[in-house]
N, CA and C atoms as an extended XYZ file, in Angstrom:
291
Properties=species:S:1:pos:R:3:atomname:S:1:resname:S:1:resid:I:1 pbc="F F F"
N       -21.119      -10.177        2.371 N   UNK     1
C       -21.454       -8.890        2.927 CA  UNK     1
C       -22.876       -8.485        2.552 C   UNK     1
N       -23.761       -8.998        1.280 N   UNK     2
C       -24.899       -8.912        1.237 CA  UNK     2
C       -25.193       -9.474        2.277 C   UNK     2
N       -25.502      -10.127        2.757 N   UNK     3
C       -26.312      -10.779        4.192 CA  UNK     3
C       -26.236       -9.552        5.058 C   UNK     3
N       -24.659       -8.845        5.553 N   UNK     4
C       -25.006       -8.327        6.685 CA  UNK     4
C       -26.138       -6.808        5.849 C   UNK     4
N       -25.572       -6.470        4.155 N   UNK     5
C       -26.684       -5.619        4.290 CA  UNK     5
C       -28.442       -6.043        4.119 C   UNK     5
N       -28.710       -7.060        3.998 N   UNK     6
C       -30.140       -7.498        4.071 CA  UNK     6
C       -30.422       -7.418        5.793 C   UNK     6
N       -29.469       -8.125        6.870 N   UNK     7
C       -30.250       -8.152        7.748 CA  UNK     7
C       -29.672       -6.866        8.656 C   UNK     7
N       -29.380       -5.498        7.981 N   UNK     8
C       -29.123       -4.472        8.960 CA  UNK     8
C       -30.148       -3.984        9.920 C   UNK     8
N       -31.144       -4.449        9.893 N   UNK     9
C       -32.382       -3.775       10.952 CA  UNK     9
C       -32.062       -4.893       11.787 C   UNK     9
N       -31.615       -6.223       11.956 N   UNK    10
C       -31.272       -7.062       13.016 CA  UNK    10
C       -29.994       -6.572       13.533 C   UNK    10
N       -29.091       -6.000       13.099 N   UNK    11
C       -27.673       -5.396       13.755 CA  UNK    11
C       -28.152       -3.877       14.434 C   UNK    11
N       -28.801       -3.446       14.014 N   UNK    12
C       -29.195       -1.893       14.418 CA  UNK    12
C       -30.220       -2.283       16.073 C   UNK    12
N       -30.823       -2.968       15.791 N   UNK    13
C       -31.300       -3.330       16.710 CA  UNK    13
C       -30.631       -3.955       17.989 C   UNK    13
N       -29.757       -4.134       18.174 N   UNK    14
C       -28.903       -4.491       18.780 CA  UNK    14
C       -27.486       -3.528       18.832 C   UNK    14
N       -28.051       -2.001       18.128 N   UNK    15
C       -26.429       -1.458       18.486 CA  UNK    15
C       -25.487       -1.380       18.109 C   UNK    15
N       -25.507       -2.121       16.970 N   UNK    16
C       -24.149       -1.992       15.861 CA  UNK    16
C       -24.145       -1.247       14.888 C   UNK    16
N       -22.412       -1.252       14.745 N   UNK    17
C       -22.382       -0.227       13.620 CA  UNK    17
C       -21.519       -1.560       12.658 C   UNK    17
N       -21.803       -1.422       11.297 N   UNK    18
C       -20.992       -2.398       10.124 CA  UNK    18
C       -20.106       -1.841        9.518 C   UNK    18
N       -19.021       -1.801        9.329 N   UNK    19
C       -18.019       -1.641        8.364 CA  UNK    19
C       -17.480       -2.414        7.631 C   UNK    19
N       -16.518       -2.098        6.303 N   UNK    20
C       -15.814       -3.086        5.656 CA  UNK    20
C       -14.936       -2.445        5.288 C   UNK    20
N       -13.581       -3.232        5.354 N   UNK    21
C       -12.186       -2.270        5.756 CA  UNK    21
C       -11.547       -3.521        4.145 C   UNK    21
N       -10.873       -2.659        3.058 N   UNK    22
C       -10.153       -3.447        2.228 CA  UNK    22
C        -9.502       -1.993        1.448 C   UNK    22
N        -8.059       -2.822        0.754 N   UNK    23
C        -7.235       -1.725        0.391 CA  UNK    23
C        -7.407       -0.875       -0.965 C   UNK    23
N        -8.723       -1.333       -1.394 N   UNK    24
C        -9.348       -0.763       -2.022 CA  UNK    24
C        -9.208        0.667       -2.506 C   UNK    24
N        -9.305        1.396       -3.713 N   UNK    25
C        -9.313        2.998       -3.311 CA  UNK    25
C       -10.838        3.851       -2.716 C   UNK    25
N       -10.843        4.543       -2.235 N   UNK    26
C       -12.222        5.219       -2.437 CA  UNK    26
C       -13.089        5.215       -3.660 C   UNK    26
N       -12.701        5.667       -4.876 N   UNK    27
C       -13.585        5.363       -5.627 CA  UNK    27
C       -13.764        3.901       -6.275 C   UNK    27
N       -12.801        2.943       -5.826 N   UNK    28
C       -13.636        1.572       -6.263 CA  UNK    28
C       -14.588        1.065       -5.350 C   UNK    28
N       -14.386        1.434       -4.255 N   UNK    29
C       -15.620        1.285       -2.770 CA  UNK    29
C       -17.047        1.968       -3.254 C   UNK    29
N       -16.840        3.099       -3.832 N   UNK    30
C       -18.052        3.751       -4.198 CA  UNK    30
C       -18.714        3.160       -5.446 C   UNK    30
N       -18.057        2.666       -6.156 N   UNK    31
C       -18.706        1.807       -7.160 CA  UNK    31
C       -19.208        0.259       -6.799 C   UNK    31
N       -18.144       -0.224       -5.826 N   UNK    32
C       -19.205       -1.740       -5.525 CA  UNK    32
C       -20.354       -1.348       -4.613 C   UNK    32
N       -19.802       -0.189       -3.768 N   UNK    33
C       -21.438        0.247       -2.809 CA  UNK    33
C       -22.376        0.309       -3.739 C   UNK    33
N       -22.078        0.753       -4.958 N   UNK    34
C       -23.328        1.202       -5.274 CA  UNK    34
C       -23.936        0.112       -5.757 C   UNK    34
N       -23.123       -0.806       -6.608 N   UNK    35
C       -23.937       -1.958       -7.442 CA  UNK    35
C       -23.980       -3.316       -6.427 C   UNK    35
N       -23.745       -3.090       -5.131 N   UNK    36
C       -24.062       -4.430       -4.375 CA  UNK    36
C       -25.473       -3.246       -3.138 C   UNK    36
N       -25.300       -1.796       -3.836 N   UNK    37
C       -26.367       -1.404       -2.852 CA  UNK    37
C       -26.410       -1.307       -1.079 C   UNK    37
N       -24.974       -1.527       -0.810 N   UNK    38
C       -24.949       -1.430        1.153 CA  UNK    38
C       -25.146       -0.231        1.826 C   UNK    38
N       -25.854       -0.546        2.642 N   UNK    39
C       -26.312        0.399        3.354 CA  UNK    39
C       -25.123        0.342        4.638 C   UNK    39
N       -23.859        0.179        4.378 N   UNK    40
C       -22.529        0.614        5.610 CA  UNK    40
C       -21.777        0.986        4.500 C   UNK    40
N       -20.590        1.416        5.346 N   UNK    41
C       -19.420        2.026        4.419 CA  UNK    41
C       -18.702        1.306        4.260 C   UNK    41
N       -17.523        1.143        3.205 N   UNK    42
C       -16.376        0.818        3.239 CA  UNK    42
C       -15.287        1.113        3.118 C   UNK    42
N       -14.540        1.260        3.865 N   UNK    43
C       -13.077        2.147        4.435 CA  UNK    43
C       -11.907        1.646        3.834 C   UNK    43
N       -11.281        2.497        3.215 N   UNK    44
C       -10.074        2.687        2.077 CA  UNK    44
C        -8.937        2.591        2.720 C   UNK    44
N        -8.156        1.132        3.142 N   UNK    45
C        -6.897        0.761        3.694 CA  UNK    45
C        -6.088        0.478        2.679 C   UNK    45
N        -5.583        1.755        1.400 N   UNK    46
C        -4.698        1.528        0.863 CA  UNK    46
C        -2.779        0.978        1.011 C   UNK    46
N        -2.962        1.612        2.373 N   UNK    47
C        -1.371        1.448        2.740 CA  UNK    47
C        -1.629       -0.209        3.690 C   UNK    47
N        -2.593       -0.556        4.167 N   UNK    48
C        -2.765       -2.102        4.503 CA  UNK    48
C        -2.632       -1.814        5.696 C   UNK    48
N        -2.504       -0.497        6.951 N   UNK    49
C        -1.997       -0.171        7.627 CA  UNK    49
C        -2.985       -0.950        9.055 C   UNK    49
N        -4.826       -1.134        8.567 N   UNK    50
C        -5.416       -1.449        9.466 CA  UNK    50
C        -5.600       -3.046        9.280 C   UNK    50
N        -5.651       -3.070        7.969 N   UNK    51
C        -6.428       -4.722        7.774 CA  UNK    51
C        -4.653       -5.793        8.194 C   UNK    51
N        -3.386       -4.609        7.925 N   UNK    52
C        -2.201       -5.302        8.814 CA  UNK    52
C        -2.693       -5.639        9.959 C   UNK    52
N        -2.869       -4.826       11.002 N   UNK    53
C        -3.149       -4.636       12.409 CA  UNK    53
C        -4.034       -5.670       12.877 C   UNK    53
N        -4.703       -6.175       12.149 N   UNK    54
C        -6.012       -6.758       12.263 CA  UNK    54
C        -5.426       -8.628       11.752 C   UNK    54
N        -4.593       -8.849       11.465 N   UNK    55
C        -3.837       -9.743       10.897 CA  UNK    55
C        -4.619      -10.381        9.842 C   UNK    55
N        -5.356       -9.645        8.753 N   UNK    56
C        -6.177       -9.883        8.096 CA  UNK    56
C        -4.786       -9.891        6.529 C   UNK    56
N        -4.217       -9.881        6.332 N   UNK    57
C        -3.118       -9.875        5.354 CA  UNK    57
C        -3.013      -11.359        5.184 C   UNK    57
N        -3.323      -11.285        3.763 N   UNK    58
C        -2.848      -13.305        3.128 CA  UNK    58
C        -0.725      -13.521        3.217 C   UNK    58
N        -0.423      -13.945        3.431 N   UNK    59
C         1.211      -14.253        3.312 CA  UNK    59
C         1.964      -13.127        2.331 C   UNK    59
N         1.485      -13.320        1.147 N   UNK    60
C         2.104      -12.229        0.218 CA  UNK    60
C         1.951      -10.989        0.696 C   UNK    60
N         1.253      -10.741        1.427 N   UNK    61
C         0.569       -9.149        1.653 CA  UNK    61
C         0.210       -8.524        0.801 C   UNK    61
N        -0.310       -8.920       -0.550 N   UNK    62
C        -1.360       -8.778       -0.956 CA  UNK    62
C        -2.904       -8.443       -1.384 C   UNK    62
N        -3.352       -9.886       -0.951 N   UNK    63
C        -4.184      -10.165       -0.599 CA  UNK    63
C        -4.733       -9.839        0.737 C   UNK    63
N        -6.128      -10.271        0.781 N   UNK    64
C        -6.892       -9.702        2.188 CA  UNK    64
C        -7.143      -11.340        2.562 C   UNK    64
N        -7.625      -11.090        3.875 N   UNK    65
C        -7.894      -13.117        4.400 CA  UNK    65
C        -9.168      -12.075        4.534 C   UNK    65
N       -10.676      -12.566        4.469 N   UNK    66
C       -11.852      -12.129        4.857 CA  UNK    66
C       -11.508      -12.789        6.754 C   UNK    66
N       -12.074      -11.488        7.465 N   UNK    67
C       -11.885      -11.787        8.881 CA  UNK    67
C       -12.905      -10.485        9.398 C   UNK    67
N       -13.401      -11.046       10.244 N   UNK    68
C       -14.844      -10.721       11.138 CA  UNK    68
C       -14.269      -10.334       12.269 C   UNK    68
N       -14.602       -8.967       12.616 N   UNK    69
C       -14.078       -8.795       14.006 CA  UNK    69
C       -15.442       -8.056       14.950 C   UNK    69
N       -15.806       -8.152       15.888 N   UNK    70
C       -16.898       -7.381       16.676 CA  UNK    70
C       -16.134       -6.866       17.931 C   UNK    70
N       -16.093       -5.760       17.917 N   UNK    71
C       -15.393       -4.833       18.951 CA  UNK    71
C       -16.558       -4.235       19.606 C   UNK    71
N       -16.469       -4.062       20.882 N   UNK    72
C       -17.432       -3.165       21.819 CA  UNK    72
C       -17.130       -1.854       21.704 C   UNK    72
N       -17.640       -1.407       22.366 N   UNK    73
C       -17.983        0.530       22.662 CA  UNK    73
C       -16.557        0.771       23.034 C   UNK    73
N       -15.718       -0.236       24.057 N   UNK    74
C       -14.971        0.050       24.460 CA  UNK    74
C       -13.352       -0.082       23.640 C   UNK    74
N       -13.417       -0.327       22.842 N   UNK    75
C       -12.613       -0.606       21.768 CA  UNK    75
C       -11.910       -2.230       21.998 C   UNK    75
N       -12.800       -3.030       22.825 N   UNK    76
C       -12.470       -4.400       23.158 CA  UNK    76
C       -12.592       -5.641       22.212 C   UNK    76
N       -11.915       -5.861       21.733 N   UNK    77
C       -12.277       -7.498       20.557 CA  UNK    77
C       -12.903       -8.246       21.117 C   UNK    77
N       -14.185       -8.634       20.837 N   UNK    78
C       -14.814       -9.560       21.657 CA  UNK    78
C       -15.110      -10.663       20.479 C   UNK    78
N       -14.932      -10.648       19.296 N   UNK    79
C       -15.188      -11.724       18.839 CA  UNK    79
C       -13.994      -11.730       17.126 C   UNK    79
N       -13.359      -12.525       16.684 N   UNK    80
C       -12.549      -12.957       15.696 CA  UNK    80
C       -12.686      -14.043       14.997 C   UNK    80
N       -13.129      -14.275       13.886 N   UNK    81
C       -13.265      -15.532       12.777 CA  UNK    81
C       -12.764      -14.833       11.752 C   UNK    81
N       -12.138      -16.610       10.966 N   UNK    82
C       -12.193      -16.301        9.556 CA  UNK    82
C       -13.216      -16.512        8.856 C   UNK    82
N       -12.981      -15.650        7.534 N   UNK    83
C       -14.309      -16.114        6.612 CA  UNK    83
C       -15.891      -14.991        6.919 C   UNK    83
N       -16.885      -15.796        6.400 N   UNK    84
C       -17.819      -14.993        6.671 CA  UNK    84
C       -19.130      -15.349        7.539 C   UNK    84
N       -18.843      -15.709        9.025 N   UNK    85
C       -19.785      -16.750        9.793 CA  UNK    85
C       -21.547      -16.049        9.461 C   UNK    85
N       -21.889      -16.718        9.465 N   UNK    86
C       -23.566      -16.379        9.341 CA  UNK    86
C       -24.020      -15.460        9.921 C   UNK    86
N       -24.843      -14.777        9.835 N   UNK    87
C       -25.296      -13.280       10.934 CA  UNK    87
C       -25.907      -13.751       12.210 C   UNK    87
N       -26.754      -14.706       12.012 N   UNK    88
C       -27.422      -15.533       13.211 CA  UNK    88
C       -25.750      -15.778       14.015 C   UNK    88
N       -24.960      -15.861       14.029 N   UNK    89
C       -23.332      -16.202       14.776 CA  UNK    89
C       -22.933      -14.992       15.753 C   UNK    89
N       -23.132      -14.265       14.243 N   UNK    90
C       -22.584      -12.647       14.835 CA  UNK    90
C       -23.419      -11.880       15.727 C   UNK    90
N       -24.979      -12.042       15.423 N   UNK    91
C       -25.910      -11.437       16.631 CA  UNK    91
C       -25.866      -12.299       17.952 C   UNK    91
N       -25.636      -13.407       17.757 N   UNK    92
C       -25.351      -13.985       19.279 CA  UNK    92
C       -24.185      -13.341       19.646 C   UNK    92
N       -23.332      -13.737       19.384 N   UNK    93
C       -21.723      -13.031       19.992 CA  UNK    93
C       -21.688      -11.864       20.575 C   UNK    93
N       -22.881      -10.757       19.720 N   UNK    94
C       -23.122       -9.662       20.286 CA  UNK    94
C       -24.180       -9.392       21.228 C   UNK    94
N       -24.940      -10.429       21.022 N   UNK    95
C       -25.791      -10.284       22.496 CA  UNK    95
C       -25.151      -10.855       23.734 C   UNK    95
N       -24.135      -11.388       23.726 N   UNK    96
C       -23.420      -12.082       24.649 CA  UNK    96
C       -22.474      -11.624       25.666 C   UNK    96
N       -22.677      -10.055       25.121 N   UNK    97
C       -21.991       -9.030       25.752 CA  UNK    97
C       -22.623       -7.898       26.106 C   UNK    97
């Protein structure tokens, strides 16, 4: 997630907004923001209710699977990986639409 905050003037430029969704509480989000320094938010899915939805849940339900999603304006999934594909990946995908 450092990458996407180093290259946020290449996502802005193109229209995006970044988030990071984990079941985290609010104040442990506010403490890695601060010491990894991101310039996006990260959204407090304590009950697992979105990163469920998102089929981002490891087997135990638990755990999180890291998973990349790029949704349009229109609330359309246009792009899904696991893991953390390179930003050069993710700005194509999004120029591709």
């Amino acid at each position: 997630m450092s990458s996407l905050r180093d290259d946020r003037t290449d996502f802005d430029s193109v229209d995006t907004q970044i988030l990071g969704v984990n079941p985290a509480s609010p104040e442990a989000h506010t403490r890695y923001v601060n010491k990894k320094n991101f310039n996006f938010p990260l959204l407090s899915d304590p009950d697992r209710a979105v990163t469920g939805s998102y089929n981002a849940l490891k087997d135990n339900m638990k755990g999180i699977k890291r998973t990349v999603y790029i949704i349009d304006k229109d609330g359309k999934i246009r792009f899904a990986e696991r893991g953390m594909p390179a930003d050069e990946v993710l700005l194509e995908a999004i120029r591709g639409f």
